[in-house]
SELUMZA-970902 format. One line per field, with one value per residue: residue in one letter; y, x, z of N, C-alpha, C in turn. Coordinates in Angstrom, 2 decimals, decimal comma, padded with zeros to 5 digits. Example, Ala and Ser with C-alpha at 12.3 -4.5 7.8 and 13.67 -1.06 7.14 Angstrom:
SELUMZA-970902
resn = A  S
n.Y = -005,69  -002,25
n.X = 013,19  012,85
n.Z = 007,80  007,08
ca.Y = -004,50  -001,06
ca.X = 012,30  013,67
ca.Z = 007,80  007,14
c.Y = -003,30  000,03
c.X = 013,20  012,90
c.Z = 007,80  007,87
//
This chain:
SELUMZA-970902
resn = X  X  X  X  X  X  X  X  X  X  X  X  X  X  X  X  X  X  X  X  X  X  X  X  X  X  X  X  X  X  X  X  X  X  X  X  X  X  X  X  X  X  X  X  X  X  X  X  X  X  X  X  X  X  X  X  X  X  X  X  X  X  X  X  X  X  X  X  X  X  X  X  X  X  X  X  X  X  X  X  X  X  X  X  X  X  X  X  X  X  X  X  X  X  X  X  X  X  X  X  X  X  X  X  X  X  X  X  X  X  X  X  X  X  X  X  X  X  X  X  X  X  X  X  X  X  X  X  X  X  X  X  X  X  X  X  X  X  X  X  X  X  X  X  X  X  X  X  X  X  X  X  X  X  X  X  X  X  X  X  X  X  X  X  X  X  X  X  X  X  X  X  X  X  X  X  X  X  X  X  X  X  X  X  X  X  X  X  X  X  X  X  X  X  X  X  X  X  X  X  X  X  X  X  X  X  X  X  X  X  X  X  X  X  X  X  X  X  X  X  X  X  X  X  X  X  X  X  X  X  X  X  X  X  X  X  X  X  X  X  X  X  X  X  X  X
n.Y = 102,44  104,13  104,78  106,98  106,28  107,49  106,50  104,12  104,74  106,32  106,16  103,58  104,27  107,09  106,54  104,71  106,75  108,08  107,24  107,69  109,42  110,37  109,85  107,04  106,89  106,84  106,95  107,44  106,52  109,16  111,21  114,24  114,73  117,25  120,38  122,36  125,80  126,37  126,58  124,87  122,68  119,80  116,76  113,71  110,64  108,03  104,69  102,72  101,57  104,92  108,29  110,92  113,48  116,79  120,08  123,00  124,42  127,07  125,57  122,72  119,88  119,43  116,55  115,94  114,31  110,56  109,43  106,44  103,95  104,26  106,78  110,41  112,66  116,79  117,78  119,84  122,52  122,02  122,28  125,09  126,60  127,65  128,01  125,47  123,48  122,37  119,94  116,94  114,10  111,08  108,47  105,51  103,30  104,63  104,36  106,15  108,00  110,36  113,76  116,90  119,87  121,12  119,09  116,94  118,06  118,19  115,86  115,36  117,59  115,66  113,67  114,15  112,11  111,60  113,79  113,88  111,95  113,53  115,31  113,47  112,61  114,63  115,78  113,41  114,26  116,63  115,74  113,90  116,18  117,84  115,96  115,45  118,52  118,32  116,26  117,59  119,68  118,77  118,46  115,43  113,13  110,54  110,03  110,79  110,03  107,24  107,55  108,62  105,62  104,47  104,99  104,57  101,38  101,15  102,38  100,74  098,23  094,83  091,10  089,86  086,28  084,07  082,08  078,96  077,03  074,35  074,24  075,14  077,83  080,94  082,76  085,32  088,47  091,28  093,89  096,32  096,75  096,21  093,44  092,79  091,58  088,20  085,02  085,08  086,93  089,65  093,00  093,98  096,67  098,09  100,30  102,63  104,43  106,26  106,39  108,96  110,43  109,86  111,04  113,62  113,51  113,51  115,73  115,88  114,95  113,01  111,52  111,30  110,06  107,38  106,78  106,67  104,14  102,56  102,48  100,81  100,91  099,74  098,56  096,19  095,85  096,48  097,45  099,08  099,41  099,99  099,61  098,86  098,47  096,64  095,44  094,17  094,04  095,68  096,32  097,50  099,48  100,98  101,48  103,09  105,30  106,35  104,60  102,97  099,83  097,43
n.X = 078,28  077,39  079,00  079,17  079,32  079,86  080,67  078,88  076,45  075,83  073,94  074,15  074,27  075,48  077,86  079,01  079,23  081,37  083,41  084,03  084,73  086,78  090,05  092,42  094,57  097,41  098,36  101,21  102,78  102,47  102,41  100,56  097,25  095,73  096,22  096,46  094,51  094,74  094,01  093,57  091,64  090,27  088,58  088,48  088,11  087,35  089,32  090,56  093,20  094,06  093,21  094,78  092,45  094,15  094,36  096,69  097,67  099,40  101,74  100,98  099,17  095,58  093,84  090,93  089,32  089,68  090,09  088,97  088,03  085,61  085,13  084,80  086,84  087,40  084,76  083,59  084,71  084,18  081,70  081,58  083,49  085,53  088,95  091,30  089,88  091,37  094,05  094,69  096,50  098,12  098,25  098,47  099,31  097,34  094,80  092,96  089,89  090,08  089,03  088,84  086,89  085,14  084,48  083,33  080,86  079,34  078,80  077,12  075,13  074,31  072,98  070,86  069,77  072,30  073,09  072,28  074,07  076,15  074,76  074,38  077,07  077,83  076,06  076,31  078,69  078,56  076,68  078,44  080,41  078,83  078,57  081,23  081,12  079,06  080,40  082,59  081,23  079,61  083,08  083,96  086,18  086,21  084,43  084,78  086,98  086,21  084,33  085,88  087,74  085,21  084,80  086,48  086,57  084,09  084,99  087,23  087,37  087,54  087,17  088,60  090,42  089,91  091,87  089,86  090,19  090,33  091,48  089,97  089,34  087,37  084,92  083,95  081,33  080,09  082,58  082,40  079,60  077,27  077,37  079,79  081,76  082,58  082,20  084,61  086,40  087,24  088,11  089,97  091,83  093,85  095,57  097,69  097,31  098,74  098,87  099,07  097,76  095,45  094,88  095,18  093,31  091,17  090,85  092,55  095,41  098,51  099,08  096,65  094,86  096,45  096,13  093,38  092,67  094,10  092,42  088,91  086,50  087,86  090,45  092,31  091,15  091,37  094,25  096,79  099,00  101,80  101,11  098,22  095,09  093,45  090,75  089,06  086,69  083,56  081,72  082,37  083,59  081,59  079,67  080,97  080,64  078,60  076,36  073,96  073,51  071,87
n.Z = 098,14  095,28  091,82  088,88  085,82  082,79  080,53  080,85  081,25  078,88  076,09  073,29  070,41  070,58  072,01  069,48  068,09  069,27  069,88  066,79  066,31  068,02  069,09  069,95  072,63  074,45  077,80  079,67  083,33  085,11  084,12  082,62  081,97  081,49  082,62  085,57  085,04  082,58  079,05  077,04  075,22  075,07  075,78  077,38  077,36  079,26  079,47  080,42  082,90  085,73  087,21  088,77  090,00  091,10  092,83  093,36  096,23  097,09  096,84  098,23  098,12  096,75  096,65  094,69  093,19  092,29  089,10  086,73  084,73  081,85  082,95  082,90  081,64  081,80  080,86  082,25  081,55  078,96  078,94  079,82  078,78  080,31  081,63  082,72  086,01  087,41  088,26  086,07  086,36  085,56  087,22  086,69  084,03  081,58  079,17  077,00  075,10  073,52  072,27  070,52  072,62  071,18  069,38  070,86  071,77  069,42  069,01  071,58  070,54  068,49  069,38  071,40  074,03  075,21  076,36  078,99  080,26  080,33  082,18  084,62  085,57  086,54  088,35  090,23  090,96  092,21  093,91  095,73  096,78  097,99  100,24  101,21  102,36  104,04  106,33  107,24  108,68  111,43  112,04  111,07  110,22  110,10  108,53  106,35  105,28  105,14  103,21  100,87  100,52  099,87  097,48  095,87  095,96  094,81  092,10  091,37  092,65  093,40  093,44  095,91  096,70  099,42  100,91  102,10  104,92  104,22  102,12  099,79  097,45  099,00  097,06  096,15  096,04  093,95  093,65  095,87  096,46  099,40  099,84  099,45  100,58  101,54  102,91  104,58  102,76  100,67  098,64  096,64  095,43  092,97  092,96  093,10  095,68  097,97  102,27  102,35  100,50  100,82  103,11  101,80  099,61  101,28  103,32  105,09  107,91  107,13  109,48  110,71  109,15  109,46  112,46  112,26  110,41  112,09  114,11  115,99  114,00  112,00  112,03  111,18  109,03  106,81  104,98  103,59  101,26  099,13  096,33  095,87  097,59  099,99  101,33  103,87  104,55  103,66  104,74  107,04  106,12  105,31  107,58  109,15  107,59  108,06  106,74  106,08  106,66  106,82
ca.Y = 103,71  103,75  105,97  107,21  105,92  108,50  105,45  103,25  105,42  107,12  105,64  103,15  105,14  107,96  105,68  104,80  108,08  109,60  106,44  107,63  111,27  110,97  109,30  106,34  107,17  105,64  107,99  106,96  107,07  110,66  112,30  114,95  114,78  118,31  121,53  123,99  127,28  126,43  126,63  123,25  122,27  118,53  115,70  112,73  109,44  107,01  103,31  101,75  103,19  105,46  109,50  111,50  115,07  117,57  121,17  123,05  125,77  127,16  124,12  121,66  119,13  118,60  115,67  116,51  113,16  109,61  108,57  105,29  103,24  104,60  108,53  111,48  114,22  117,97  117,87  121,16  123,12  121,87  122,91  126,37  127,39  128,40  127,47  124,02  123,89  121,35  119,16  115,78  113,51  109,58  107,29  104,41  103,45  105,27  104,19  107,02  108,62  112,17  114,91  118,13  120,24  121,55  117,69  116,32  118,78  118,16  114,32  115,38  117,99  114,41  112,11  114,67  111,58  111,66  114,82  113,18  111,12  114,09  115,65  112,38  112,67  116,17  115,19  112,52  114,67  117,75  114,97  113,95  117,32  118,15  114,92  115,98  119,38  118,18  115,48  118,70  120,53  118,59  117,76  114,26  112,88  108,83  109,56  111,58  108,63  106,14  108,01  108,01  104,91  103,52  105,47  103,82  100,21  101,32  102,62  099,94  097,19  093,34  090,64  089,15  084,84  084,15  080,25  078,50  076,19  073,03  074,89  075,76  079,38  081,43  083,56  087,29  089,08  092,39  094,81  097,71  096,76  095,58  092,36  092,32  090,44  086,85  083,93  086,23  087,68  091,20  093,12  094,52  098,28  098,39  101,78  103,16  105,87  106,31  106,98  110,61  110,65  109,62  112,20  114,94  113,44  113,55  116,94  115,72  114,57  111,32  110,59  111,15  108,65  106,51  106,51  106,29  102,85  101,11  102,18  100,63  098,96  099,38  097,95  094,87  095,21  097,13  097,62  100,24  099,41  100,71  100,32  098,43  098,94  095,56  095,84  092,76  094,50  096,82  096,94  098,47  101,03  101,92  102,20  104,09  106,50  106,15  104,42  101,87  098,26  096,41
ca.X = 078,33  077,80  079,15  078,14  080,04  080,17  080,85  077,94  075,20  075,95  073,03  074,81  074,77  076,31  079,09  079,53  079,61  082,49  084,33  084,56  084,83  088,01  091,28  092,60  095,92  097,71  099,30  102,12  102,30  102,99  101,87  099,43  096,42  095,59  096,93  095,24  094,45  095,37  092,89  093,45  090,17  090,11  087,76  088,92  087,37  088,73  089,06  091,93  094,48  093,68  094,18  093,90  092,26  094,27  094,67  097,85  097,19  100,27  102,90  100,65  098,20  094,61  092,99  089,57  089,10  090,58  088,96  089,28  087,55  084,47  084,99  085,19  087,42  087,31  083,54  083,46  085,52  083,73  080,16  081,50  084,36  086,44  089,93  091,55  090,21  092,35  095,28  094,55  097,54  097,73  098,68  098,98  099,06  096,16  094,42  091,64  089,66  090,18  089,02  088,50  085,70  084,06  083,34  082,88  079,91  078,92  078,30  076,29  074,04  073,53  072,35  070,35  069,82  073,58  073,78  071,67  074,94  076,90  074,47  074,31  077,81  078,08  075,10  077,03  080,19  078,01  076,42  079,83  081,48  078,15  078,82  082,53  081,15  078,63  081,85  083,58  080,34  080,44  084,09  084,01  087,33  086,32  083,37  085,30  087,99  084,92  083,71  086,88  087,60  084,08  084,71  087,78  085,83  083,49  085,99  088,42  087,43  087,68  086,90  090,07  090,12  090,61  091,98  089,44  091,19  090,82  092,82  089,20  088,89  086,35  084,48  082,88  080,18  080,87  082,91  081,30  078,10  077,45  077,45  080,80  082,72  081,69  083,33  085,64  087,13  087,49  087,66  091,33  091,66  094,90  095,65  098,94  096,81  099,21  098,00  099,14  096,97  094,10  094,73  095,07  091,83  089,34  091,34  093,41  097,05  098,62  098,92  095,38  094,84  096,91  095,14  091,78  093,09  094,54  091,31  088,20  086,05  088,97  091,48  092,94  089,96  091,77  095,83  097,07  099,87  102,60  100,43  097,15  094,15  093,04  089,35  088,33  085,11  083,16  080,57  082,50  083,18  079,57  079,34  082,09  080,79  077,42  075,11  072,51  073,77  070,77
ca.Z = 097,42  093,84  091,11  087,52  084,81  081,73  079,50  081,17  080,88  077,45  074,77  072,78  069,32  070,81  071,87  068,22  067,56  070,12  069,13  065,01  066,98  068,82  068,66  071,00  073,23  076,17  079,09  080,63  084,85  086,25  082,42  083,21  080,79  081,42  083,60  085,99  084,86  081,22  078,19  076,49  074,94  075,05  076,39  077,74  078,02  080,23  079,00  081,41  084,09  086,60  087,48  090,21  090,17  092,07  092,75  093,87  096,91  097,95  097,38  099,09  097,09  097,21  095,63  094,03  093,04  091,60  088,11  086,03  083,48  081,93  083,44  081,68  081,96  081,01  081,09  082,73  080,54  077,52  079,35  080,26  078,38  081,19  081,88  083,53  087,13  088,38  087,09  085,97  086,51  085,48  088,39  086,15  082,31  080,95  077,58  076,96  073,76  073,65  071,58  070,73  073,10  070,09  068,47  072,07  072,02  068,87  069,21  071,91  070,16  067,55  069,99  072,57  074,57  075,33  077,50  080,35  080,39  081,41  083,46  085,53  085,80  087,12  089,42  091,08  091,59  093,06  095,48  096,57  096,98  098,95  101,24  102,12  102,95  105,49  106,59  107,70  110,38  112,45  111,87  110,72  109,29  109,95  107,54  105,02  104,86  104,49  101,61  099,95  100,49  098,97  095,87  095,48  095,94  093,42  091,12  090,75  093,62  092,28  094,27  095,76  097,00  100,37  101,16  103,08  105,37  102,90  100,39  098,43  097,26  099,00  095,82  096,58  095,39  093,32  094,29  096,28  096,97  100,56  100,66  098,44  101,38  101,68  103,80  104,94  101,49  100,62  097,74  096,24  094,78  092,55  092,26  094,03  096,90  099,75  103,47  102,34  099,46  101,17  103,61  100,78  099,20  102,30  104,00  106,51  107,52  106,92  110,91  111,33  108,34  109,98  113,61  111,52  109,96  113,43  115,58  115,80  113,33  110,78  112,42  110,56  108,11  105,59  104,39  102,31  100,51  098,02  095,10  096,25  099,10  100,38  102,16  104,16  105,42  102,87  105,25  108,21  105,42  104,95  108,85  109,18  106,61  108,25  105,79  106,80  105,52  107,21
c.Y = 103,44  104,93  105,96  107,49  106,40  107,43  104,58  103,87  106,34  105,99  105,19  103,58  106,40  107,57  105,26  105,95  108,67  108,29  106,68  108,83  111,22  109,81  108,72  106,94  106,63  107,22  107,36  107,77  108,73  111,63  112,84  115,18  116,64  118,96  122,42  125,01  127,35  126,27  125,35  122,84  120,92  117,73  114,41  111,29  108,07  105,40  102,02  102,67  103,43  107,14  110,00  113,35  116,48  118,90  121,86  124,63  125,74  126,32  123,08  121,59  118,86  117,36  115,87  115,06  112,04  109,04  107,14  104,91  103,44  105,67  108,85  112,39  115,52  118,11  119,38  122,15  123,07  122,41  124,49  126,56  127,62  127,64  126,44  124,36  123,08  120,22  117,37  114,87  111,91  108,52  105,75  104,51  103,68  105,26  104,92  107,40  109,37  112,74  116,23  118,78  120,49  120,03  117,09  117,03  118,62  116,61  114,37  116,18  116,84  114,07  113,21  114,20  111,71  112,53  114,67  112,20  112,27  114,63  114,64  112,29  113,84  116,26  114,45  113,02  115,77  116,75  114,66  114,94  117,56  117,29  115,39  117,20  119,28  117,18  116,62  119,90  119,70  118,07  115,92  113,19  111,54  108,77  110,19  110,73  108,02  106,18  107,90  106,90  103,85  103,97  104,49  101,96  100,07  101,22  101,25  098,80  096,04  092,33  089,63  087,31  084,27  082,92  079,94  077,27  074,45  073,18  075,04  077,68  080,10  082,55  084,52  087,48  090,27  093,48  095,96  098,12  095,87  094,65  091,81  091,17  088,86  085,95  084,48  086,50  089,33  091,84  094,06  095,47  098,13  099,22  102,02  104,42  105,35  106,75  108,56  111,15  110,65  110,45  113,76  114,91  113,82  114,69  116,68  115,17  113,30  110,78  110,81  110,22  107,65  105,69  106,11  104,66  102,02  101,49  101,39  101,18  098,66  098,64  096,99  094,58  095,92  097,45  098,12  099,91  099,68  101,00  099,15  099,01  097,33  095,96  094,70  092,88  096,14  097,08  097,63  099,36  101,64  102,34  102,99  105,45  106,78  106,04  103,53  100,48  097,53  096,38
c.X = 078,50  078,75  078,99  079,85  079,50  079,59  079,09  076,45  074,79  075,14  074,43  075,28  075,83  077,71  079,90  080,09  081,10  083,72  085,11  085,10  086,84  088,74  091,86  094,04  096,39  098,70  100,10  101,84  103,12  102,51  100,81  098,64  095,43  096,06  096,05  095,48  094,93  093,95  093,23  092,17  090,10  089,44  088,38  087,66  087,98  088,39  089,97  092,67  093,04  094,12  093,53  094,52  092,78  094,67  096,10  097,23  098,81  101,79  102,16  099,04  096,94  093,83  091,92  088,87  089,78  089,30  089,36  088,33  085,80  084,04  084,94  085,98  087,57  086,43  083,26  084,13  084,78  082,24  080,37  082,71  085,31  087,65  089,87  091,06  090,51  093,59  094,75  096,11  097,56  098,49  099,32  099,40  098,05  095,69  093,00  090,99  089,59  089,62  088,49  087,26  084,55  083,44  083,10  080,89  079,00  078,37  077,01  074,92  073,12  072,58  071,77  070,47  071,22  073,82  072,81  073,05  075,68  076,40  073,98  076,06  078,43  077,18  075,93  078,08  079,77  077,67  077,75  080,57  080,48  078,05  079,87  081,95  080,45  079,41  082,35  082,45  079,41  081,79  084,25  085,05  086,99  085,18  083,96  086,66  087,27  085,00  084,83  087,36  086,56  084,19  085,95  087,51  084,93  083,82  086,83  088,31  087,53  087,99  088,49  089,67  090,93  090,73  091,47  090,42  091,45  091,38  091,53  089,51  087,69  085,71  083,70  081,94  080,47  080,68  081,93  079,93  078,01  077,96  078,66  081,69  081,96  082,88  084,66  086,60  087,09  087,79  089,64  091,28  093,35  095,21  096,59  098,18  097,50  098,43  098,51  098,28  095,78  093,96  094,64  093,65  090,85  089,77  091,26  094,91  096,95  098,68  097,53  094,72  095,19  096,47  093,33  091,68  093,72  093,67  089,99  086,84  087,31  089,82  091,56  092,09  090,53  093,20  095,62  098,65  100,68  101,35  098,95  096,40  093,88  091,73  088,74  087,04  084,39  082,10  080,90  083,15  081,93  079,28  079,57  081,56  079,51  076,01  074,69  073,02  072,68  070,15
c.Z = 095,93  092,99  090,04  086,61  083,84  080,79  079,51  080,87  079,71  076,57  073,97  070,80  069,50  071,39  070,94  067,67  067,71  069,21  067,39  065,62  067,35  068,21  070,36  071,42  074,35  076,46  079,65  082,19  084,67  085,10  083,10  081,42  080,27  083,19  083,95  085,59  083,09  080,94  077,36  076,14  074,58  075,92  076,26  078,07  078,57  079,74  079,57  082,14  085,05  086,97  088,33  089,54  091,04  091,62  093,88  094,31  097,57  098,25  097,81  097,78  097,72  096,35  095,62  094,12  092,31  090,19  087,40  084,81  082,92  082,53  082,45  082,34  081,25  080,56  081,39  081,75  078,93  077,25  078,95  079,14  079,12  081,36  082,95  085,02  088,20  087,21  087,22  085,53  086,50  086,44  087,79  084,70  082,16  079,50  077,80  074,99  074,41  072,10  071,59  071,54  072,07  069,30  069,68  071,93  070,75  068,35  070,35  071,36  068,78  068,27  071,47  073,64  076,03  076,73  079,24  080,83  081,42  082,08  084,62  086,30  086,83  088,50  090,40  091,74  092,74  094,36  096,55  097,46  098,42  100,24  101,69  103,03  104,49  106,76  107,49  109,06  110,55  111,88  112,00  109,88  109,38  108,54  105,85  104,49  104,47  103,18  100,67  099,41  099,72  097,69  095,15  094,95  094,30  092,45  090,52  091,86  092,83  093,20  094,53  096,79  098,06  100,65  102,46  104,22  105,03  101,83  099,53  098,48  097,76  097,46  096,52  095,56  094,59  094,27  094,50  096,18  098,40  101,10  099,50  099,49  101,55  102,08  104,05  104,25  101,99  099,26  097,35  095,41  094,66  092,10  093,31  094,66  097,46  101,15  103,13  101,62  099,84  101,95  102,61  100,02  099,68  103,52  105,36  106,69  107,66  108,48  111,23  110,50  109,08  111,70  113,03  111,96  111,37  114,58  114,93  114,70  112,12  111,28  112,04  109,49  106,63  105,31  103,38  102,19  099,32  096,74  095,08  097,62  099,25  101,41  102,28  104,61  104,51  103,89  106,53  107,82  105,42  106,58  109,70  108,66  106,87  107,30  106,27  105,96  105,80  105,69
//
């Protein structure tokens, strides 16, 4: 599963640009970079860290989505005008450029090029959202963990070195693309998601997370821990989440 990096696909003048545009900042963990239902007019660009997108129904959390290095945030807001429609919250240390909606917008009416950046971005998130929904008829919670899960790979995976039994290092391939496991490695996602989180992400509870993760093909292929994921098998994610690895 891939995903569309803001940063990566932005024409390299218009990169110069946002760069004279905005102003660098670091987030500390639990800092919220923006609030739902507020008017705040700021653009975020993500350059380290990690935050997760959620909305508050009722007392109880949903996660939208987790972003990192090379996102954007408050994209929507800066399109439309309309108030926050979700809270962005920083999981880790967060070093971003931010600025105002009105010069965010006006770097893009420079560099035309540019706004294929964010409608690639907005593209990618609609595909997603539209993947959970078909996840959910037929009720599908192993494929709506998957998917989470591979975004996460994508996002922030990094190939971790598994000791062959002569004491060499096995070496991987890059993270979150199929054939990222090699001589039986795996790929390490350092971002503190709990099994609750991942249940609030892909709309479900943490014991049905938790039966996910100790039945078959997952079973022993993946650990979730305090503030890492460990994934010894990206590809019995993808089959999980039913994509074609052949």
């Amino acid at each position: 599963m891939e995903t569309t990096r803001f940063w990566d696909v932005l024409p390299a003048r218009a990169r110069e640009a946002l760069l004279r545009a905005g102003a660098p900042v670091v987030i500390r963990p639990g800092a919220f970079l923006m609030r739902e239902h507020t008017r705040a007019s700021q653009v975020f660009v993500l350059r380290a860290g990690a935050v997760k997108v959620w909305v508050d129904r009722d007392g109880d959390m949903a996660i939208l989505d987790v972003l990192g290095p090379g996102d954007l945030v408050g994209e929507m807001e800066a399109v439309d005008g309309g108030v926050r429609h979700a809270n962005v919250e920083a999981m880790t240390r967060v070093e971003a450029l931010v600025l105002p909606a009105g010069r965010f917008r006006t770097v893009l009416d420079a560099h035309p090029g540019s706004v294929w950046a964010v409608a690639a971005v907005l593209s990618e998130r609609l595909r997603d959202s539209n993947d959970m929904r078909v996840a959910h008829f037929p009720d599908d919670p192993e494929r709506r963990l998957a998917t989470r899960l591979l975004r996460l790979v994508a996002r922030f995976g990094s190939p971790v070195k598994e000791d062959r039994p002569d004491g060499a290092a096995a070496p991987l391939g890059a993270a979150g693309e199929p054939d990222a496991v090699v001589d039986g490695g795996g790929v390490q996602v350092k971002v503190p998601v709990s099994q609750q989180d991942l249940g609030r992400w892909a709309g479900m509870g943490r014991r049905k997370v938790a039966q996910i993760l100790a039945a078959e093909p997952v079973r022993g292929g993946l650990t979730v821990a305090r503030n890492s994921i460990v994934v010894r098998s990206v590809d019995a994610l993808h089959r999980l989440a039913g994509h074609d690895t052949d």
